[in-house]
C-alpha positions, 0 to 999 in steps of 0.5 A: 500500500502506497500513500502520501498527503494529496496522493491517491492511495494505491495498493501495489504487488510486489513481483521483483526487485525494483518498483517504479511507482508514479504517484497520481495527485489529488488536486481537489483536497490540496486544499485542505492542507495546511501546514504550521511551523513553529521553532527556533534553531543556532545558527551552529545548529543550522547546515551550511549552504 
């Protein structure tokens, strides 16, 4: 079973080594997400660029 956040689910056999698997977006509930982010971070604790 495949899924992902504004992917459709998807249940896939597995009959060999190597998948390839192309996820199909569900662009009417992308609507729905909302994503929050809260936090403080060091500059040392942060990775170079």
């Amino acid at each position: 079973m495949i899924s992902s956040v504004g992917f459709e689910t998807q249940e896939v056999t597995v009959n060999q080594a190597q998948l390839n698997i192309v996820l199909r977006q569900k662009a009417a509930e992308m609507d729905q997400v909302v994503v929050v982010g809260y936090g403080t971070r060091k500059k040392v604790m942060l990775p170079e660029r």
